[in-house]
BAMAR-368193 format. One record per residue (C-alpha): residue number from 1; residue in three letters; x, y, z. Coordinates in steps of 0.25 Angstrom, whole numbers. Layout:
// BAMAR-368193
   pos   code       X       Y       Z
   NUM    Ala       X       Y       Z
...
// end
This chain:
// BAMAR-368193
   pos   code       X       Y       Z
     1    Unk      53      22      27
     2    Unk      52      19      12
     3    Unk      43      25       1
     4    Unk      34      20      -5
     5    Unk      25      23     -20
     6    Unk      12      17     -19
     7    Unk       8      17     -36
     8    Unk      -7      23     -32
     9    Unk       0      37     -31
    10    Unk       1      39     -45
    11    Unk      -9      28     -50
    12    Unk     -14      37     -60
    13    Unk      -2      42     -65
    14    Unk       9      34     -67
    15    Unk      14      20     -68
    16    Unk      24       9     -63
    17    Unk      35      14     -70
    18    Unk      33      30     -67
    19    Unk      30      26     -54
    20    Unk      43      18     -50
    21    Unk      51      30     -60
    22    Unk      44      40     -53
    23    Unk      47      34     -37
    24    Unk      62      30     -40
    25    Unk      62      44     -43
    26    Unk      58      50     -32
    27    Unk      63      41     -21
    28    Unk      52      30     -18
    29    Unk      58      17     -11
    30    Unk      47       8     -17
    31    Unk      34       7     -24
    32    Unk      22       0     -23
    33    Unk      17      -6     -35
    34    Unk       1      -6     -40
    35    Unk      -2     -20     -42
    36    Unk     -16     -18     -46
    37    Unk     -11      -7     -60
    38    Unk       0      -1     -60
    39    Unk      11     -15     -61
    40    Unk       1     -21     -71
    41    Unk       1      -7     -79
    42    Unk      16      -7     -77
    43    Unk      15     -23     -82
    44    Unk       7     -20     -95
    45    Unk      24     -14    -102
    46    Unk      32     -19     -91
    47    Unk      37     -33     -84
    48    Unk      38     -35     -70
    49    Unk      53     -37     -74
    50    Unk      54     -22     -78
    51    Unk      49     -18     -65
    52    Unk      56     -27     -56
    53    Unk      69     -21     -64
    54    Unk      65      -7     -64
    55    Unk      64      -9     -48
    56    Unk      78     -15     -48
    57    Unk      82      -2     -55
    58    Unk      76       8     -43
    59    Unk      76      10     -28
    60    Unk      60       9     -28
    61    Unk      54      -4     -25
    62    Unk      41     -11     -26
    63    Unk      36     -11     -14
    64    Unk      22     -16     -16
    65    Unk      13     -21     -27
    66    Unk      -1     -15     -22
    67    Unk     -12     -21     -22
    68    Unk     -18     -33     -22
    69    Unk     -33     -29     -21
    70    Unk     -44     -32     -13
    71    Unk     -39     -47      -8
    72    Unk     -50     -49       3
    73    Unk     -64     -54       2
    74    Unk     -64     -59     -13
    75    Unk     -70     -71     -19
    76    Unk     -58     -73     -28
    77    Unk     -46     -74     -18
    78    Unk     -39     -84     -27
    79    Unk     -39     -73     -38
    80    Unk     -33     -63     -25
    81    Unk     -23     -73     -23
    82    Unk     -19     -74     -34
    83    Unk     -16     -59     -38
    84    Unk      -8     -60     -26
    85    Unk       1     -71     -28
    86    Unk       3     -64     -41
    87    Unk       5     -50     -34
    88    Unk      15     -56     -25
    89    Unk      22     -64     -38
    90    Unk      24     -51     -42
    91    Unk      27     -43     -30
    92    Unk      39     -55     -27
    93    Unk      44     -51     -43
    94    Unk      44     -36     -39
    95    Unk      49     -36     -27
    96    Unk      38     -30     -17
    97    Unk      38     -32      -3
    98    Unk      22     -31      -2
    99    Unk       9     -34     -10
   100    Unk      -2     -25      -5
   101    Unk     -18     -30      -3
   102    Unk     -29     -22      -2
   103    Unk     -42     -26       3
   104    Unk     -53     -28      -4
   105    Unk     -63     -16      -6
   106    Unk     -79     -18      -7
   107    Unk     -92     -12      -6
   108    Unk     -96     -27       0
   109    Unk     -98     -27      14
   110    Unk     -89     -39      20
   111    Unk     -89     -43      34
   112    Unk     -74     -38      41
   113    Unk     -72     -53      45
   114    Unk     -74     -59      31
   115    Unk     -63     -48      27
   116    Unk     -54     -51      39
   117    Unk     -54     -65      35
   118    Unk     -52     -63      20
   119    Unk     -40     -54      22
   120    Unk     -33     -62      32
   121    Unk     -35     -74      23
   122    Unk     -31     -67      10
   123    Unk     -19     -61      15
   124    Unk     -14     -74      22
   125    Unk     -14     -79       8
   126    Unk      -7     -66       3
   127    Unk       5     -67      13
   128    Unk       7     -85       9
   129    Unk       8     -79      -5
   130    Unk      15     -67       0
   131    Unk      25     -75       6
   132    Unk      30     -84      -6
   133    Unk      34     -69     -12
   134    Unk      41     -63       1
   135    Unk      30     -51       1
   136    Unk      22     -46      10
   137    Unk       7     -42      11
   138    Unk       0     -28      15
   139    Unk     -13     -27      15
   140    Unk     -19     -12      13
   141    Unk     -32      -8      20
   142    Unk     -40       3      12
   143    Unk     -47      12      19
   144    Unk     -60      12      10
   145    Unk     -73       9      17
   146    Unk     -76      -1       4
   147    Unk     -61      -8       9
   148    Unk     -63     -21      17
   149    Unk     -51     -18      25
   150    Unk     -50      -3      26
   151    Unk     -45       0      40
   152    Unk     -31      -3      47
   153    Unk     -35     -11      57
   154    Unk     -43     -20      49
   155    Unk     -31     -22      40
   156    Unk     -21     -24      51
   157    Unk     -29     -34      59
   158    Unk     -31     -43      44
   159    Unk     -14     -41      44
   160    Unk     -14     -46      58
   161    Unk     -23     -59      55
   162    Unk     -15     -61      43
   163    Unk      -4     -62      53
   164    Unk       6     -65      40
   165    Unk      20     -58      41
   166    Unk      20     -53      27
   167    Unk       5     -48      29
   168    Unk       7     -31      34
   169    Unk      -2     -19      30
   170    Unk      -2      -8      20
   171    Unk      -7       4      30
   172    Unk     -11      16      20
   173    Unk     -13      29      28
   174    Unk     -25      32      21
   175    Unk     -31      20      23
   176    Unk     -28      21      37
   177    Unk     -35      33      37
   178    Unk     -47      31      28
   179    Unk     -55      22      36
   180    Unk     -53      27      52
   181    Unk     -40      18      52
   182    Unk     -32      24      64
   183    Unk     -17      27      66
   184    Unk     -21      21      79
   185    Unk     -24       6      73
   186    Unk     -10      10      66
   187    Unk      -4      10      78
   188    Unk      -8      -1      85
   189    Unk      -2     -10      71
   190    Unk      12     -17      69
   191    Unk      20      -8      59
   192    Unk      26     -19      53
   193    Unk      13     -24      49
   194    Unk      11     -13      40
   195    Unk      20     -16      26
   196    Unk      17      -4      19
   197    Unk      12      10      21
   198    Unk       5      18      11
   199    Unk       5      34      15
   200    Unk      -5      44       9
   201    Unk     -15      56      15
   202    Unk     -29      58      14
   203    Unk     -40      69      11
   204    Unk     -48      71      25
   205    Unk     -61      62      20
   206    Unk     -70      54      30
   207    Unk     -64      40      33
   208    Unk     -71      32      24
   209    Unk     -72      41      14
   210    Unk     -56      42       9
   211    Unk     -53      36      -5
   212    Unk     -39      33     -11
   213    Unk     -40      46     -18
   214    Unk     -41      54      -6
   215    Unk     -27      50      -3
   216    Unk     -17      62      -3
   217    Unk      -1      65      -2
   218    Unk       3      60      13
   219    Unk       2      72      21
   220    Unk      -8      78      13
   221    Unk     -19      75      19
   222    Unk     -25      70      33
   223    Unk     -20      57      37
   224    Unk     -10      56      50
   225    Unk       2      52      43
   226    Unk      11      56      53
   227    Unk       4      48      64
   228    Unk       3      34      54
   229    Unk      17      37      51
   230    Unk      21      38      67
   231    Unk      13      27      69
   232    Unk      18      19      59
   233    Unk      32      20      65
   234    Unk      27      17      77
   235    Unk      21       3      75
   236    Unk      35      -1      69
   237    Unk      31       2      53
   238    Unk      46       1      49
   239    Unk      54      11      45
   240    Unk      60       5      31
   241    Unk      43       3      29
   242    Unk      38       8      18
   243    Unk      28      20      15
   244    Unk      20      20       2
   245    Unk      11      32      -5
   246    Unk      -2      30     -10
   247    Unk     -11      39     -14
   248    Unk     -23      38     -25
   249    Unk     -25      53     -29
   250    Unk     -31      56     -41
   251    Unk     -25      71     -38
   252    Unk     -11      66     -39
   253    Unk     -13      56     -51
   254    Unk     -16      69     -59
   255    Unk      -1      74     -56
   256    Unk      12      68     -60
   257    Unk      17      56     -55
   258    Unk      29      61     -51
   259    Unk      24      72     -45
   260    Unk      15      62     -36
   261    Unk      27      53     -33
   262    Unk      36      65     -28
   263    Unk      24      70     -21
   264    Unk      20      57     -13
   265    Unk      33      55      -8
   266    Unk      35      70      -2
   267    Unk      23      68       5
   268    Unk      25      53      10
   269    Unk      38      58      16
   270    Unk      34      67      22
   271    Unk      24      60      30
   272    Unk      32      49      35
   273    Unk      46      58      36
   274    Unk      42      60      52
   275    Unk      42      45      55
   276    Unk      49      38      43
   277    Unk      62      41      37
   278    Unk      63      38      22
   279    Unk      76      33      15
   280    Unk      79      40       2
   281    Unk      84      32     -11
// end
C-alpha cells in the first residue's frame, strides 16, 4: 500500500511547498493537492511549471487535486462544469491520477431522488470530461447530517448508476462512521470501486453529532480500523492502492508541522500494517 498526505492535516500551518518538503522528508509516496486554497496560495509566487518540476525532482507525487465542491443540486451547473474542466486541465498538467468531488452541503431539505438524479447526471458529465484528460473521478460522501450524500451506501449506489469506469469512491473512515455507515455495507462493495482511501479516528460522539474537527490520530480513537482495513482487503482494494491521511484538528495545527507529518505517518502505519504492507522509498 502506498501513503498518502492529505493537505487538510496541516491546513493551518503550512503550505504547498513545506508540505511537499516536509513529506519527501519523511517518506510519503504521494500527496493530495487542496484545489480549493492551498494551489492557489501556492499560485499567488509560483507557476504550475515550478511545481510540475519540483515533482520531477522527488519520489512524492500528486496524487489527487481535492476538491471540487458541492457539484450536485445547483442552479449553476454550467459554472460546475466549468471549474471541472479547468480542475481536470490542471490535474492532466500535474500529473494526478484523480479529481475529488464532494457533494453538496445544505440546510435545504431536497428530496433523496432529486439528489440521486443530480449526482448521476453530473458525474456522467465529469467522467466525458474526465476521459479527455486520462483521469479518474471519486466522489467523497460526508458524513454531516446537512451533506446530501452522507452515507456509503448512498454514495456507492450513485457510483453504480453512474456505471462509468473512471467513476470510483473516496471511502473516508470517518465518514463511514459518522453517519451509522456500517463496515457491513463496506463489505458487500467492489473494492476496485473505491479509488482512494482516506484514514483517520474519531472522538466517541453520537452519530450525527461528529464534525471534521473531531477527527483524531488513526488508532487514537474509536473507530474499527482494523476491521475496514480487513475488509478492505477482502472486497479486493488492491494492494499497490493508496491510503491518505486526513485530519481537521485545530489541536494539531497549533504544533509544528513536521511534528504533525512525522506523527500521522507513525499512526497510519500502524493501523493498516496487519493487512497492508508498505513499500519504503
Amino acid at each position: 500500500m502506498k501513503l498518502c498526505f492529505n493537505e487538510a492535516t496541516t491546513l493551518e500551518n503550512s503550505n504547498l511547498e513545506k508540505d511537499l518538503e516536509l513529506c519527501e522528508k519523511h517518506g510519503y509516496d504521494y500527496i493530495e493537492i487542496r484545489w480549493m486554497d492551498k494551489l492557489p496560495e501556492y499560485l499567488e509566487t509560483h507557476t504550475l511549471e515550478d511545481l510540475k518540476n519540483d515533482f520531477a525532482s522527488r519520489h512524492i507525487k500528486p496524487l489527487a487535486l481535492n476538491a471540487l465542491v458541492f457539484f450536485n443540486n445547483r442552479d449553476d451547473e454550467e459554472a460546475v462544469i466549468k471549474e471541472f474542466t479547468e480542475m481536470a486541465q490542471t490535474g492532466k498538467e500535474l500529473g494526478v491520477e484523480y479529481l475529488v468531488t464532494v457533494p453538496l452541503v445544505t440546510g435545504k431539505a431536497i428530496l433523496k431522488q432529486d439528489i440521486k438524479n443530480s449526482a448521476v447526471r453530473m458525474l456522467r458529465e465529469f467522467s466525458k470530461i474526465a476521459e479527455d484528460y486520462e483521469l479518474k473521478v471519486a466522489l467523497e460522501f460526508v458524513g454531516h447530517p446537512e451533506c446530501t450524500i452522507n452515507t456509503f451506501n448512498d454514495a456507492y449506489e450513485v457510483v453504480q448508476e453512474v456505471d462509468r469506469e473512471n467513476i470510483g469512491l473516496v471511502m473516508d473512515c470517518f465518514h463511514l462512521y459518522a453517519m451509522g455507515s456500517r463496515v457491513e455495507d463496506l463489505a458487500q462493495a467492489d473494492g476496485t470501486k473505491i479509488f482512494i482511501v482516506h484514514i483517520d479516528d474519531t472522538e466517541d460522539y453520537p452519530v450525527g453529532c461528529l464534525r471534521d474537527e473531531h477527527r483524531v490520530w488513526p488508532g487514537r480513537g474509536i473507530l474499527p480500523l482494523q476491521k475496514v482495513f480487513a475488509t478492505l482487503k477482502d472486497i479486493g482494494f488492491p494492494d499497490e492502492g493508496v491510503v491518505s491521511v486526513e485530519l481537521f484538528r485545530p489541536e494539531y495545527y497549533a504544533m509544528d508541522a513536521e511534528a504533525v507529518i512525522q506523527k500521522a505517518k507513525q499512526t497510519t502505519l500502524e493501523a493498516v500494517s496487519s493487512y497492508y504492507s508498505t513499500q519504503p522509498m
